[in-house]
N, C-alpha and C positions, 0 to 999 in steps of 0.2 A: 504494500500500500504506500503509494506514495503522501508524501507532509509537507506543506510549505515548506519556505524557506525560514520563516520566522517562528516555530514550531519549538516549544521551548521544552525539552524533556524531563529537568530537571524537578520542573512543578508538578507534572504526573507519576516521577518517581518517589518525591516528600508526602505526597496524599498517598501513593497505597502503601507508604511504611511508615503510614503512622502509628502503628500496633508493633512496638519494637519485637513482640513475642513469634510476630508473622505466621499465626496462626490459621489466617486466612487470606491472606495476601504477603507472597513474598519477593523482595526486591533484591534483587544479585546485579549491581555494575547497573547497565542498561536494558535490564529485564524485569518485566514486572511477568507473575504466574496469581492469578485470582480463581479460589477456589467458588463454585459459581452450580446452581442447578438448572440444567439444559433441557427442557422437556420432563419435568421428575429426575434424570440421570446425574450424577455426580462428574461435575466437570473441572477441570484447569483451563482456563483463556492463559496464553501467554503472548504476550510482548515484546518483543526485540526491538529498541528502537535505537536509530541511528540518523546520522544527520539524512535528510532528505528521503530517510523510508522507515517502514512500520514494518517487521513482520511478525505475521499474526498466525497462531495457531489453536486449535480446540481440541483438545484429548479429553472423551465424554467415554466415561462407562459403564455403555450402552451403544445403541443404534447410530451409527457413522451421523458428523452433522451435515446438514446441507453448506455449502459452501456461499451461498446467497443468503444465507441468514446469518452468518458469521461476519461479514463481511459489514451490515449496516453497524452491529453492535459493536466492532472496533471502532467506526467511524463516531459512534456515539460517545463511547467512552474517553476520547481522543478529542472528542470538542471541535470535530473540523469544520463541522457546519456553521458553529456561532459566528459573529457577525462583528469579526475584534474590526476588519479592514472598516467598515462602516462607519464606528463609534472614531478611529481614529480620522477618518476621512473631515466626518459633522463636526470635531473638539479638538484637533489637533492643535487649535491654537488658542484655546481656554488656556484664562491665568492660572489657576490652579492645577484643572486636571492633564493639559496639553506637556505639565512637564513627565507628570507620574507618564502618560501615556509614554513619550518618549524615552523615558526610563525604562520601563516592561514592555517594550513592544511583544506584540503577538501573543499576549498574554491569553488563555482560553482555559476555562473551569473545568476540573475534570468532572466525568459523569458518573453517576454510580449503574452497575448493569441493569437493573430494572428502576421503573417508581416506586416499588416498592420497597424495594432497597434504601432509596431515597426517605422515602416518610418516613418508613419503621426508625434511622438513621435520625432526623431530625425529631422525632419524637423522645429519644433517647439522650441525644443532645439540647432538650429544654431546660434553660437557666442553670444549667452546671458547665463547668468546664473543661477543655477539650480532652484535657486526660485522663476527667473522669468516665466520659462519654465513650472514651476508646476502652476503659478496662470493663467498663458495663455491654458493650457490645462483643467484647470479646467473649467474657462467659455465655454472654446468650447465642453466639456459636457454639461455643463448646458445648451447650445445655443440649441446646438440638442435637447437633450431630452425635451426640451418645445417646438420644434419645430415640434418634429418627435413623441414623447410621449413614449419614448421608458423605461423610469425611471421603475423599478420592481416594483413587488407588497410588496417586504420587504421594499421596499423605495431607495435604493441602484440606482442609475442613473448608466446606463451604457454607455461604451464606443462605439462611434460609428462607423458604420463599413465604407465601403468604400460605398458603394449604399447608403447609406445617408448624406453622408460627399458630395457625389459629388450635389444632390438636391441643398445645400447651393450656394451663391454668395458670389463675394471676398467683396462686403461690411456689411455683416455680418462677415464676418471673419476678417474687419482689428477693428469691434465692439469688437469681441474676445480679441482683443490684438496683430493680426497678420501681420504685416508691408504687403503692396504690393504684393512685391516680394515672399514671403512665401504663401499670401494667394492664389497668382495664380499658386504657384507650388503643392499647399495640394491639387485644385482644379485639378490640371490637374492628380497627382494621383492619386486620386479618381475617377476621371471620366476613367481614362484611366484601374485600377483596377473594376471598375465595369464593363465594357464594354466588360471586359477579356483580352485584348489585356496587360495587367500586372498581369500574371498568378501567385498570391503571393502566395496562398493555395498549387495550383500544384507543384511550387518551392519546399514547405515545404514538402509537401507527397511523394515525387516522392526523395527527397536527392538531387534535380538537384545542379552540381559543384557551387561555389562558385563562379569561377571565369566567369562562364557563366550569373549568375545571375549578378556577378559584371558589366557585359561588357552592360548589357540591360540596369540597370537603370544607369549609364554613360552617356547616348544617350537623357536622361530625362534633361531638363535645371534647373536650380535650386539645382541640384541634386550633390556634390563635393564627393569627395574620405571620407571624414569624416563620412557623411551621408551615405554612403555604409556601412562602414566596422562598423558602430555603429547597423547599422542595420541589417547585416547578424552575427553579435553578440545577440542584443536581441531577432532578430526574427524566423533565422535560427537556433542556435545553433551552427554556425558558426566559429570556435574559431583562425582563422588565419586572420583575418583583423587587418592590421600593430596599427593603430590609434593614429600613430607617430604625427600629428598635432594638438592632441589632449591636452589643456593648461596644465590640470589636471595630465593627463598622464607626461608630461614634468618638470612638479613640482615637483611630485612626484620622479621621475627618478632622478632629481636635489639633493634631501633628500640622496634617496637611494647610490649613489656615492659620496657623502658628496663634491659635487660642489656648488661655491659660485654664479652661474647663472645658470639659466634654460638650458637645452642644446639644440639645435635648431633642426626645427623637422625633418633635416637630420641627424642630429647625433643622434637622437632617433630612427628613421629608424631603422641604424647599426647597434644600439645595440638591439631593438627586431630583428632584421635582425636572429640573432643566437636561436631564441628559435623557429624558423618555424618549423610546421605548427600550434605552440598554441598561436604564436605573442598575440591575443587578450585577451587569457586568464593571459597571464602575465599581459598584460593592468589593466586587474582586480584586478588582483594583487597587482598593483600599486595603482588605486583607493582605492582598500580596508585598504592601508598601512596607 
């Protein structure tokens, strides 16, 4: 697969070894291998990447994969469709953000392999932080896959999908790490994605709007404007979710306009307010800084 020229590998290499334990994602030099379920099958995606190309492979065990299906979800994962040339085209010569852009060229979010990935993911990451977030998702790999048996044959435990996630009970999950409240909200979307009735897959294939997908899981409890827009960020490819409440995002923002207090997350609003429709991708921007 070929990558731009401006294709930064380093930022996809720091997001899937965030879990130093690599439990489920392991990173070696310029490889990344994600343990992942292909159809119910327990799989490894890996990664090769180098300047000007990607190569990509699927070891499922189970039924050979199609090579047209493997093929969108690197490109997903990989962030090549977002729209970094766009945002630097419209802001290149913004006071503020035209340096950052200059700074990080080609910057692009990584994806998580499904949306469900993504939610279950920012559901787990609400108001703690990030290294708790990574050792509370890490057991609930582990939980499942001793549960479910789902760990590959390279050894690689994979992430679990929604029809397995929903099997569990909240007190296996508050085992996990996961307060109450979170573990009845994982279970309810889980159950409610498995059942169909939260069409995450269809969302993703089909392009459905954002603000449609926004307005369903809204209706979900547990569920805040945070946890949307982080999520139609990793899992959509989504790149206009404000993510003005976001602490990270407000710190950063803080640096950026060399203010001696965070700015509050209506006045972060405002000021992504101007860069719609890549609000989120600026956000990254700002994490990245």
């Amino acid at each position: 697969m070929q990558l731009p020229a401006d294709f930064r590998p380093a930022d996809f290499l720091a997001f899937h070894g965030r879990d130093a334990r690599q439990v489920a994602e392991r990173v070696t030099g310029s490889r990344i291998e994600k343990g992942i379920l292909w159809h119910g099958h327990p799989a490894r995606l890996t990664l090769d990447l180098s300047p000007g190309r990607a190569e990509v492979r699927l070891d499922v065990d189970g039924p050979a994969p199609d090579p047209a299906e493997v093929a969108p979800l690197a490109r997903h994962l990989l962030g090549l469709d977002q729209p970094v040339a766009q945002l630097a085209a419209a802001h290149g010569d913004h006071p503020q953000l035209g340096p950052l852009l200059a700074r990080l060229p080609g910057l692009r979010v990584p994806q998580a392999a499904t949306p469900f990935e993504a939610l279950s993911w920012a559901i787990t990451g609400q108001q703690i932080s990030l290294a708790a977030a990574v050792s509370i998702r890490r057991r609930l790999i582990e939980t499942t896959n001793e549960a479910a048996g789902l760990r590959h044959s390279s050894g690689l435990a994979c992430y679990p999908d929604a029809a397995t996630l929903a099997r569990l009970d909240e007190p296996t999950l508050r085992t996990a790490g996961y307060s109450t409240t979170k573990a009845a909200t994982l279970l309810h979307v889980a159950r409610r994605t498995a059942d169909g009735h939260l069409p995450l897959d269809h969302w993703l294939h089909t392009r459905t709007p954002a603000a449609e997908i926004h307005a369903t899981l809204a209706q979900l409890r547990g569920i805040g404007p945070w946890t949307i827009d982080y999520t139609l960020l990793r899992g959509f490819a989504q790149m206009d979710g404000s993510l003005h409440g976001d602490v990270a995002v407000r710190r950063k923002l803080q640096a950026l306009l060399g203010h001696d207090t965070p700015p509050t997350p209506k006045e972060t609003q405002t000021w992504l307010a101007q860069f719609a429709p890549w609000r989120a991708l600026v956000a990254a921007l700002l994490w990245a800084s």
